[in-house]
MOPAC internal coordinates of N, CA, C and O (Angstrom, degrees):
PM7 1SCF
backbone

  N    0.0000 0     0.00 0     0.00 0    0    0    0
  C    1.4545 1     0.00 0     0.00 0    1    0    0
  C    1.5163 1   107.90 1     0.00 0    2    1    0
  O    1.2310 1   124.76 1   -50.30 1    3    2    1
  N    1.2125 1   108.47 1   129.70 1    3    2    1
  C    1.9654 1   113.01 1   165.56 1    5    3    2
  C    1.0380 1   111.55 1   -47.34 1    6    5    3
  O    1.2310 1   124.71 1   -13.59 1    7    6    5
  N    1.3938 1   108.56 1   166.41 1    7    6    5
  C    1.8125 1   117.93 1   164.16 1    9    7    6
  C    2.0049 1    92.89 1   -75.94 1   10    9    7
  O    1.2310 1   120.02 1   131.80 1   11   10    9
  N    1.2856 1   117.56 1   -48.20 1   11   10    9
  C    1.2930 1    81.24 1  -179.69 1   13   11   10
  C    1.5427 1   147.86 1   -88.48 1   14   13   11
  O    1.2310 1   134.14 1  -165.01 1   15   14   13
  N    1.2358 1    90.27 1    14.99 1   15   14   13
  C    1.5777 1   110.78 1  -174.26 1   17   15   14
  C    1.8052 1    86.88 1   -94.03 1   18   17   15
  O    1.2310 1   115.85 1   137.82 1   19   18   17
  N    1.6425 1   125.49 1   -42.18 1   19   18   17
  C    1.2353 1   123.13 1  -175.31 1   21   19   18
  C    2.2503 1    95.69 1   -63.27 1   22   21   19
  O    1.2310 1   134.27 1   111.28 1   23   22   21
  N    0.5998 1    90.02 1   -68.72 1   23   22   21
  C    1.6739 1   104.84 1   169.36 1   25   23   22
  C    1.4319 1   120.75 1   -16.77 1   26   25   23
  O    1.2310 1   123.61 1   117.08 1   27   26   25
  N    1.6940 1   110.69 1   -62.92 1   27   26   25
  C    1.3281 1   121.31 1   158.88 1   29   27   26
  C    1.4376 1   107.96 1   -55.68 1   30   29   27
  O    1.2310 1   118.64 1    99.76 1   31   30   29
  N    1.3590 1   120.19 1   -80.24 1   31   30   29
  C    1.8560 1   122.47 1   178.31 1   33   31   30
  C    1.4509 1   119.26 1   -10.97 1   34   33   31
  O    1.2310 1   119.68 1   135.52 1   35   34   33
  N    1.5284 1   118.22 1   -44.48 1   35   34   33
  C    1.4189 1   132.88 1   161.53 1   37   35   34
  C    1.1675 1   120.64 1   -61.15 1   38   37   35
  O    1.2310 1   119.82 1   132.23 1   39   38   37
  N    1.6327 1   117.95 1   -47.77 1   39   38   37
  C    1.6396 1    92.11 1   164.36 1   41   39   38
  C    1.0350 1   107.54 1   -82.49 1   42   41   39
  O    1.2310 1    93.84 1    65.93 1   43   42   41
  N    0.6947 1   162.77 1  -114.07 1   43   42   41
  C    1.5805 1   162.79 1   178.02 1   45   43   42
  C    1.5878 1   115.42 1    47.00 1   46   45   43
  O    1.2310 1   126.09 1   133.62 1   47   46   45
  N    1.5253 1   105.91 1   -46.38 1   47   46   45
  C    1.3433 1   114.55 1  -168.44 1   49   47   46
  C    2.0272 1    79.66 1   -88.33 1   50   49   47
  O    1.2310 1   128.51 1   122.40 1   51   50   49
  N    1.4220 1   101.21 1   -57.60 1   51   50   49
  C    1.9665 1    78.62 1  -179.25 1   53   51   50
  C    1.0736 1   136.31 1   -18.80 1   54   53   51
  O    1.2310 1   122.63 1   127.96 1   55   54   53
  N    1.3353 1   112.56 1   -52.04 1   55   54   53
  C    1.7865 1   151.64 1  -156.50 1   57   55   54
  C    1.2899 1    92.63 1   -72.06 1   58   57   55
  O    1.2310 1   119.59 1   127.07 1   59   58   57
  N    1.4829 1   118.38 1   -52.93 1   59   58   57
  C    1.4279 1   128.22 1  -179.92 1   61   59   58
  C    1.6290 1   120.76 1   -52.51 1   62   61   59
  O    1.2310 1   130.26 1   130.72 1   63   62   61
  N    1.3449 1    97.81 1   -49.28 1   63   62   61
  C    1.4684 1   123.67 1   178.08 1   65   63   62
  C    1.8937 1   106.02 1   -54.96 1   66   65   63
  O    1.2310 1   134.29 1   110.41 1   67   66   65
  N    1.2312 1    89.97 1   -69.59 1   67   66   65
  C    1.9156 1    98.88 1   178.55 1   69   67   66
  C    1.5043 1   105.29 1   -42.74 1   70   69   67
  O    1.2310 1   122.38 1   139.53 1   71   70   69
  N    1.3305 1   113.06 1   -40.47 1   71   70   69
  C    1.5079 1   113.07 1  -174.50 1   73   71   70
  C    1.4587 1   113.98 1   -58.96 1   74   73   71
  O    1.2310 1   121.88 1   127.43 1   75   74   73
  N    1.2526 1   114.01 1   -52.57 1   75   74   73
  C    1.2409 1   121.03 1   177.38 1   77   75   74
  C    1.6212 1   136.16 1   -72.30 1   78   77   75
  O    1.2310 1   136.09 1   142.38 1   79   78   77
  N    1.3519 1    86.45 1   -37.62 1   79   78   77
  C    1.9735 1    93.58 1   143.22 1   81   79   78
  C    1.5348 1   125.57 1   -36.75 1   82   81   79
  O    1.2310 1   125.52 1   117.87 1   83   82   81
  N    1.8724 1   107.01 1   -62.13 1   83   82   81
  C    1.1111 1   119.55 1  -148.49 1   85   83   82
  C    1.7582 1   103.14 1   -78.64 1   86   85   83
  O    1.2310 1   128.06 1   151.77 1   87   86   85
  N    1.2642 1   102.09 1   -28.23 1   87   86   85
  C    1.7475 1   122.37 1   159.39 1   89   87   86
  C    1.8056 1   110.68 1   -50.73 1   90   89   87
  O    1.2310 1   132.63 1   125.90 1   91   90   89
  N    1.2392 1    93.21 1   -54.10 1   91   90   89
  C    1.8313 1    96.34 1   178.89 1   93   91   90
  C    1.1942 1   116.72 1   -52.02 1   94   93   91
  O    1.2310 1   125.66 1   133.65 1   95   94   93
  N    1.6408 1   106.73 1   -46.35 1   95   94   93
  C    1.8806 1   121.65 1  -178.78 1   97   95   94
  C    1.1159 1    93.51 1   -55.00 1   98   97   95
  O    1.2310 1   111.52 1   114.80 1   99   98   97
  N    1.4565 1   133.58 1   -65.20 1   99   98   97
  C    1.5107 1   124.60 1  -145.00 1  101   99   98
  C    1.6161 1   116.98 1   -87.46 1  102  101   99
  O    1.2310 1   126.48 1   163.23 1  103  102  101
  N    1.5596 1   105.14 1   -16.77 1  103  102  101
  C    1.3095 1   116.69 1   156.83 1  105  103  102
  C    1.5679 1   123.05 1   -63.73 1  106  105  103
  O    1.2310 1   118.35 1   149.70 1  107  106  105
  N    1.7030 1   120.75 1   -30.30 1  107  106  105
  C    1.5998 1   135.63 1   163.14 1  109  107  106
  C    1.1967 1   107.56 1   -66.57 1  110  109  107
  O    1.2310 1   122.49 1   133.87 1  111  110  109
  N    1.1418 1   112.83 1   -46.13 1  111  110  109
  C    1.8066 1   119.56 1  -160.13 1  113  111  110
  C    1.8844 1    86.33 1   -71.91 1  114  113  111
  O    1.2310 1   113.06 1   110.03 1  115  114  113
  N    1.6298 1   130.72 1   -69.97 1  115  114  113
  C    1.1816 1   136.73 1   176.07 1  117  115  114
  C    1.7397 1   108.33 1   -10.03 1  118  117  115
  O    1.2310 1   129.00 1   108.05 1  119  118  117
  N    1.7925 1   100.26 1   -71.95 1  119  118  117
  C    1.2987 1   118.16 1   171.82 1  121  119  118
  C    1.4913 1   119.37 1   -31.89 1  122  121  119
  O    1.2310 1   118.53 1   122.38 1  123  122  121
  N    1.0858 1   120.40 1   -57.62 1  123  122  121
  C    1.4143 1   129.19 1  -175.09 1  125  123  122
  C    2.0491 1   108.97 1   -75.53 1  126  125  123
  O    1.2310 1   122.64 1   178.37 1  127  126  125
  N    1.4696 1   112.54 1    -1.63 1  127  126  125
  C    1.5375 1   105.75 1  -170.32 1  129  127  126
  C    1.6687 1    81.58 1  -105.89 1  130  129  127
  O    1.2310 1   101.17 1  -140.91 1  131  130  129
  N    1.3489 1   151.87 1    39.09 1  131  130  129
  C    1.2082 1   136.97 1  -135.58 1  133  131  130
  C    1.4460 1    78.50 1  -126.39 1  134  133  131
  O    1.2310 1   111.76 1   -51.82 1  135  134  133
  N    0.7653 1   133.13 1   128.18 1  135  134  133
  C    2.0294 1   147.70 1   158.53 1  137  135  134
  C    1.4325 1    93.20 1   -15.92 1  138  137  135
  O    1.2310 1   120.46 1   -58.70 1  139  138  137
  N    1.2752 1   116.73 1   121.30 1  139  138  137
  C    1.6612 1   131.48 1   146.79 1  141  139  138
  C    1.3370 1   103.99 1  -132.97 1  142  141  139
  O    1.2310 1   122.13 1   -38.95 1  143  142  141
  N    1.2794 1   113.53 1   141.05 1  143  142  141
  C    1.2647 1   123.68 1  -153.99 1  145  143  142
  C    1.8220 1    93.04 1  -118.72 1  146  145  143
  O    1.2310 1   120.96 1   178.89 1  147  146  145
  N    1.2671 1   115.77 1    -1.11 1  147  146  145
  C    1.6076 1   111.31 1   170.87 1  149  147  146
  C    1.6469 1   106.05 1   -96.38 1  150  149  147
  O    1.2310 1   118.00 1  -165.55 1  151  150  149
  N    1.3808 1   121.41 1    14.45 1  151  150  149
  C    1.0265 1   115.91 1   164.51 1  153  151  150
  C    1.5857 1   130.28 1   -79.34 1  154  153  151
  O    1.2310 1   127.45 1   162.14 1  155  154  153
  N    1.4135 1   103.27 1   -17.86 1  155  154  153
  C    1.5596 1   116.31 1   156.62 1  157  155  154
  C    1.6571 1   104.97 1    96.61 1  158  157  155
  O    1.2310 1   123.32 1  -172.91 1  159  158  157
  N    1.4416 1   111.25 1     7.09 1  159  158  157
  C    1.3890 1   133.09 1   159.23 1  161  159  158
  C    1.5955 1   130.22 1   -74.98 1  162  161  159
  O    1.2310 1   129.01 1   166.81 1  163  162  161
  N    1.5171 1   100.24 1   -13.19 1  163  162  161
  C    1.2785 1    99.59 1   176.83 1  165  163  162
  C    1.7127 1   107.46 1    97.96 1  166  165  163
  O    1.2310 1   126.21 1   173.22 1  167  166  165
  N    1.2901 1   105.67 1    -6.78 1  167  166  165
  C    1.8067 1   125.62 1  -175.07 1  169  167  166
  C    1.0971 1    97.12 1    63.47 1  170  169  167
  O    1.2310 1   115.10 1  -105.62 1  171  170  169
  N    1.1884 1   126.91 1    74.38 1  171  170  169
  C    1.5623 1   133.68 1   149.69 1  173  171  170
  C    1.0687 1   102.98 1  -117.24 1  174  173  171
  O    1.2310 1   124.68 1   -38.83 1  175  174  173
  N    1.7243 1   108.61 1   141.17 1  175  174  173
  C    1.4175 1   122.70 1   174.64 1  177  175  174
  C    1.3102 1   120.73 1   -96.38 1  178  177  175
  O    1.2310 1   117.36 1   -56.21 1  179  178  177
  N    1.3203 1   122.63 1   123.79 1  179  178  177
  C    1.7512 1   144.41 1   161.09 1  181  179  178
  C    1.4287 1    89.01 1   -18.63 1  182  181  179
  O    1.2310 1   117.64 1   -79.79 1  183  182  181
  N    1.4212 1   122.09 1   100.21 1  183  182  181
  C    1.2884 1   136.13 1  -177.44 1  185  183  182
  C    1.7361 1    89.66 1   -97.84 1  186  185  183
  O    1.2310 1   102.38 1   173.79 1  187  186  185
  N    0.6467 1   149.86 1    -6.21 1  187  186  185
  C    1.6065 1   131.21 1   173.34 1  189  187  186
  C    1.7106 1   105.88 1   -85.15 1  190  189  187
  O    1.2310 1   123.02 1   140.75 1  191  190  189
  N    2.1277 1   111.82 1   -39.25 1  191  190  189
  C    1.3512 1   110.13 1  -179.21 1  193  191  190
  C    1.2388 1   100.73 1   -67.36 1  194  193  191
  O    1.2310 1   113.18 1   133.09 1  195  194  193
  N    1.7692 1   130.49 1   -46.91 1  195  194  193
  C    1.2490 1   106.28 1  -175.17 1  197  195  194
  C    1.4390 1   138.58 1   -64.12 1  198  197  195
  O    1.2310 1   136.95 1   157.05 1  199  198  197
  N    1.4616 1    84.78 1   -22.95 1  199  198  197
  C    2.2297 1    88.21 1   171.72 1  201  199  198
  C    1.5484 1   108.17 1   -54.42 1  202  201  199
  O    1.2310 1   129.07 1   142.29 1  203  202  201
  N    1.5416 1   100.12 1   -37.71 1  203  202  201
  C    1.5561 1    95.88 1  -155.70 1  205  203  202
  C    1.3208 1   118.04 1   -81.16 1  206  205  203
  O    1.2310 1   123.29 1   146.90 1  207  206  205
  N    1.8258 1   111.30 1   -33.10 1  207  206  205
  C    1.7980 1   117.81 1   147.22 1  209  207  206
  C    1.2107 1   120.19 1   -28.39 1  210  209  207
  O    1.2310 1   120.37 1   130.27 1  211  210  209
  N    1.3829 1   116.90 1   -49.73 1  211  210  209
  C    1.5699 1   131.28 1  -157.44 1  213  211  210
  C    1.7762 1    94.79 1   -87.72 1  214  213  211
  O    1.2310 1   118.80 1   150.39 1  215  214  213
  N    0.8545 1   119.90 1   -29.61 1  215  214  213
  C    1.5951 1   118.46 1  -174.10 1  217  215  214
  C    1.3828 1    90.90 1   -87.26 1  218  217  215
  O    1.2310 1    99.29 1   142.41 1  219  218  217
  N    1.6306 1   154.91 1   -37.59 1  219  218  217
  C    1.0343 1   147.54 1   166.28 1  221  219  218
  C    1.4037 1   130.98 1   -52.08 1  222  221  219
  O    1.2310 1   127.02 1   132.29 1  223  222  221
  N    1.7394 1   104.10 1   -47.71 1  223  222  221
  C    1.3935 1   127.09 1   150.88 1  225  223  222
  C    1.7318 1   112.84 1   -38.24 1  226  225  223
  O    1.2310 1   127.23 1   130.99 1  227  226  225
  N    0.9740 1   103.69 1   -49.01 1  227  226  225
  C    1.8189 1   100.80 1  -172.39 1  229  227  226
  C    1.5072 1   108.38 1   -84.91 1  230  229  227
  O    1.2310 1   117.37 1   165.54 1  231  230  229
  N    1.1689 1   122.61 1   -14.46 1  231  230  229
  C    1.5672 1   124.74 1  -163.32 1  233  231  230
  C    1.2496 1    85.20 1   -78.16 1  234  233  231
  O    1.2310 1   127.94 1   114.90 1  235  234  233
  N    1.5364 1   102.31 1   -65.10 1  235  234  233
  C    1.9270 1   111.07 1  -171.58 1  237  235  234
  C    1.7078 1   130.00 1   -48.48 1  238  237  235
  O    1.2310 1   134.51 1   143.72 1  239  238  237
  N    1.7220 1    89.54 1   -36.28 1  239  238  237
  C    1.7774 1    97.35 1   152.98 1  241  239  238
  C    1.4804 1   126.93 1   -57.46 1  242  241  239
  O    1.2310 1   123.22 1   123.96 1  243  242  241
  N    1.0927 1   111.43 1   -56.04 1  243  242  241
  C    1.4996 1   123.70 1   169.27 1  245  243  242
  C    1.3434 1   112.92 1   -36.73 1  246  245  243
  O    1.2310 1   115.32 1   119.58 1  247  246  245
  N    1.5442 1   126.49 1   -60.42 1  247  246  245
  C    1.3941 1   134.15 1  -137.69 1  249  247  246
  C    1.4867 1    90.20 1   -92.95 1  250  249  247
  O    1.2310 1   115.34 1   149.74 1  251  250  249
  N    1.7312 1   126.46 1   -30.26 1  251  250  249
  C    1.0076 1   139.26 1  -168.35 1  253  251  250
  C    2.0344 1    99.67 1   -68.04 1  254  253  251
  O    1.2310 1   131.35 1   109.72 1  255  254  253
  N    1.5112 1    95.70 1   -70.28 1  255  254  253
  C    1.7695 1   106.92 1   172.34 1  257  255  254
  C    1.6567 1    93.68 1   -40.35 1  258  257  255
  O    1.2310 1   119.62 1    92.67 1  259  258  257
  N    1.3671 1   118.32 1   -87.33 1  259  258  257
  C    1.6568 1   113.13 1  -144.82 1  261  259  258
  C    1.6762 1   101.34 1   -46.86 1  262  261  259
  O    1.2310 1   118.16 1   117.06 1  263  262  261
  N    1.0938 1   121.11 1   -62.94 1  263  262  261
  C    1.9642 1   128.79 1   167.04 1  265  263  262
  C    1.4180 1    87.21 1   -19.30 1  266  265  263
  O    1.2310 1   116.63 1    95.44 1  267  266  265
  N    1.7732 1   124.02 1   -84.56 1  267  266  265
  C    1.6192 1    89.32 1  -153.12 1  269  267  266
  C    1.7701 1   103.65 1   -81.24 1  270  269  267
  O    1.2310 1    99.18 1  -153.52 1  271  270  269
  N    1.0978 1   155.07 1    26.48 1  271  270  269
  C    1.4245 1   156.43 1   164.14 1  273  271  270
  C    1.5185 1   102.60 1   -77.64 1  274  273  271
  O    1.2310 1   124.87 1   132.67 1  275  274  273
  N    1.4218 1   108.25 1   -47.33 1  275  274  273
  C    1.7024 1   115.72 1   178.48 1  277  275  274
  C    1.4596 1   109.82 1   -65.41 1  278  277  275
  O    1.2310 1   120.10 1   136.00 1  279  278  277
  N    1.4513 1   117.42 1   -44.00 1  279  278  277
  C    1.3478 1   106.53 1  -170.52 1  281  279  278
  C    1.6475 1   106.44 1   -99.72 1  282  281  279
  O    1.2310 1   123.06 1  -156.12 1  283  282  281
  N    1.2294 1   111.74 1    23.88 1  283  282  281
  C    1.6963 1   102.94 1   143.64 1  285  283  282
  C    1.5665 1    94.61 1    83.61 1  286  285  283
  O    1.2310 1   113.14 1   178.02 1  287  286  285
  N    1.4568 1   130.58 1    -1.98 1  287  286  285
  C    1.5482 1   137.45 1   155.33 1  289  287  286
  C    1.6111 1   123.79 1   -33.05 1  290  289  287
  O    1.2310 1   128.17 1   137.51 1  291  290  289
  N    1.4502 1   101.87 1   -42.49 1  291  290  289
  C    1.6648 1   120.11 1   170.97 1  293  291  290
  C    1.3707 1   107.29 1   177.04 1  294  293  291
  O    1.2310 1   130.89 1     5.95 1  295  294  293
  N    0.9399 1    96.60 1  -174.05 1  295  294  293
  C    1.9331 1   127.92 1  -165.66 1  297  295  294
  C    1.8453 1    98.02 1   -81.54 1  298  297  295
  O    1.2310 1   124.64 1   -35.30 1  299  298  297
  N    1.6154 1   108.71 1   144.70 1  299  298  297
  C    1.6069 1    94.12 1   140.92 1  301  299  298
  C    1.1309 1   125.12 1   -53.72 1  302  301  299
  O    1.2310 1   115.68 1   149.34 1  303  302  301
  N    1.4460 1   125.80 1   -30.66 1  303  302  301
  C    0.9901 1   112.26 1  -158.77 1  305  303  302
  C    1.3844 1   100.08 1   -96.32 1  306  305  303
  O    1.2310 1   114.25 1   128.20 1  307  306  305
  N    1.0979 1   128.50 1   -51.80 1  307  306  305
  C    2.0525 1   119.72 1   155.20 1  309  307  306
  C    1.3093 1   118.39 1    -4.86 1  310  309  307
  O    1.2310 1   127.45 1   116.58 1  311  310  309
  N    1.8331 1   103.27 1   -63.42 1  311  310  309
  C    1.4884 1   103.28 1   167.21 1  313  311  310
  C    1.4833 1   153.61 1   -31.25 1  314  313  311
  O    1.2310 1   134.27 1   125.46 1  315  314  313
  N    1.9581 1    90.01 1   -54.54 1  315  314  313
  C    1.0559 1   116.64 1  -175.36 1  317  315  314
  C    1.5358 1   104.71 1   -72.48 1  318  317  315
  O    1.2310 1   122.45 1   121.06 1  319  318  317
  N    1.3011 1   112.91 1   -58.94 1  319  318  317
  C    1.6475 1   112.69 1   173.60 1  321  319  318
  C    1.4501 1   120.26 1   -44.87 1  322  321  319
  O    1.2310 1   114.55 1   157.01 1  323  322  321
  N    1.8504 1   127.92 1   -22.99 1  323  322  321
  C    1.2980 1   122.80 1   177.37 1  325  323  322
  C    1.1425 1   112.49 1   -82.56 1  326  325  323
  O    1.2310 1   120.85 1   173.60 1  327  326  325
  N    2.1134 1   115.98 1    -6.40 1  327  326  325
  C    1.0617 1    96.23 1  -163.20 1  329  327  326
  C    1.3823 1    98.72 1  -110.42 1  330  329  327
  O    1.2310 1   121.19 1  -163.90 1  331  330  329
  N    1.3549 1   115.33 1    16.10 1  331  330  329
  C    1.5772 1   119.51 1  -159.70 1  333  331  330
  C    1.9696 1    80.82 1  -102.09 1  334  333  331
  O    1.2310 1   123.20 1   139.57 1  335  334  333
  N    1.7440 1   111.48 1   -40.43 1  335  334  333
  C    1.8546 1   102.45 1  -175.91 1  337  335  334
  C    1.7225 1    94.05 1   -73.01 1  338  337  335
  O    1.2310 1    96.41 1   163.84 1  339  338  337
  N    1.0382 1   159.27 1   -16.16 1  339  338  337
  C    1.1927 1   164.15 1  -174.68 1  341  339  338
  C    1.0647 1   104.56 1   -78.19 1  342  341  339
  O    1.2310 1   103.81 1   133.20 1  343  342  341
  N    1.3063 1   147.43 1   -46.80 1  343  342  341
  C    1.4281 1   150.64 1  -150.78 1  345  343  342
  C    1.5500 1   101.11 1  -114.63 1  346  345  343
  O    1.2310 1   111.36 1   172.04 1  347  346  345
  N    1.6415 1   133.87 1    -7.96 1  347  346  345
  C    1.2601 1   142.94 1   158.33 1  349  347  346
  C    1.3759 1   112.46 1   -88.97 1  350  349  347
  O    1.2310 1   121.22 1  -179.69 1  351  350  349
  N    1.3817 1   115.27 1     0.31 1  351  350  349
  C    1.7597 1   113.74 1  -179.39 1  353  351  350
  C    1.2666 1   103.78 1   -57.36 1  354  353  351
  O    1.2310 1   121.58 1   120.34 1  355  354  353
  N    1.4899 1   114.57 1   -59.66 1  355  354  353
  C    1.7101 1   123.52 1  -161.02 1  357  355  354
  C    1.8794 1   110.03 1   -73.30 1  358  357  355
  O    1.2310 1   125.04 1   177.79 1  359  358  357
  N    1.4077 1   107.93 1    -2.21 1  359  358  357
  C    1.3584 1   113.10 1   164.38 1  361  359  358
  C    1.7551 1    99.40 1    80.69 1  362  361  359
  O    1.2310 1   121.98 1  -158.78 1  363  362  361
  N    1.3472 1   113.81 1    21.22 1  363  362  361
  C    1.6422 1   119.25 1   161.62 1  365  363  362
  C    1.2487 1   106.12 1  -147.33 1  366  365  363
  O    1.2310 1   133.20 1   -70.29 1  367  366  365
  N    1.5360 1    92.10 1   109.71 1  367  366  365
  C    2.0220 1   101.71 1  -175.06 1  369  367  366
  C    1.7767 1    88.33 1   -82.73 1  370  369  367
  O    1.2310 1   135.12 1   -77.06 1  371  370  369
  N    1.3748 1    88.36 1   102.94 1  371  370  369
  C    1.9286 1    76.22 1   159.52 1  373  371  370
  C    1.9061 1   101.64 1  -162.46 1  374  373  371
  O    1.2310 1   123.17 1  -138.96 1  375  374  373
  N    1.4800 1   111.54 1    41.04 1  375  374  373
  C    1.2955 1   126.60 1   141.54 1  377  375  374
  C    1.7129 1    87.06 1    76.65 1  378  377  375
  O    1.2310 1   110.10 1  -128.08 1  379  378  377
  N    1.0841 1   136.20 1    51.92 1  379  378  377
  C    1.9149 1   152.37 1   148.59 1  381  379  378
  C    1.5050 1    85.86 1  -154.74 1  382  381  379
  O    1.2310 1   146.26 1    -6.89 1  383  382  381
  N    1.8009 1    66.52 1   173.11 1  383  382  381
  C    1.2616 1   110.68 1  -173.89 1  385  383  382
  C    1.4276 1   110.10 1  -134.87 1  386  385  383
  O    1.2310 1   120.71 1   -38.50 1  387  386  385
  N    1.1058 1   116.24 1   141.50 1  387  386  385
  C    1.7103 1   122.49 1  -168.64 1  389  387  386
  C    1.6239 1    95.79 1   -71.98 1  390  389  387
  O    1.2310 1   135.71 1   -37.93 1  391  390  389
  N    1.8786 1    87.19 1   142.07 1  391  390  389
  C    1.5482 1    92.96 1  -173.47 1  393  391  390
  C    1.5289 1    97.76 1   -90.94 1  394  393  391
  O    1.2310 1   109.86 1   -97.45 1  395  394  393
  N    0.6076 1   136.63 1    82.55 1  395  394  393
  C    1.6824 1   141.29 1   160.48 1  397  395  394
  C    1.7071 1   126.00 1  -144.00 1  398  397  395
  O    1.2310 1   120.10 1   180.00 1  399  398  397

């Protein structure tokens, strides 16, 4: 391998890294929009923050899949099949994943 192919590989794996961070944030931030009902709202959640968590959540999924699709990690379709045994873990295929 080159230094710049080694060079690229490093960011790349960075890029990867930030992604998955930025997934963690919006998965915390999610956590915290979660119905409390001592907020004196009636426990309704700031439906504009949660769209916008949830639209962050999916960006970071995305950027995460296409990154490893580009670097030759697996297939969409690899993907899609890990994510179809992934989403049968919790024993309800219905495309989530339990927030806990």
């Amino acid at each position: 391998m080159g230094l710049i192919n080694w060079i690229f590989d490093i960011y790349q794996h960075s890029r990867i890294d930030d992604a998955a961070k930025d997934a963690a944030a919006a998965r915390a931030e999610l956590a915290s929009l979660r119905v409390d009902s001592s907020r004196g709202d009636g426990g309704r959640a700031d439906t504009a923050r949660l769209e916008a968590a949830i639209g962050e959540l999916a960006l970071a999924t995305r950027t995460v899949q296409r990154m490893l699709v580009e670097k030759g990690v697996c297939t969409r379709e690899e993907f899609a099949q890990r994510l179809r045994q992934v989403d049968a873990e919790d024993g309800n295929v219905d495309g989530r994943a339990p927030l806990h």
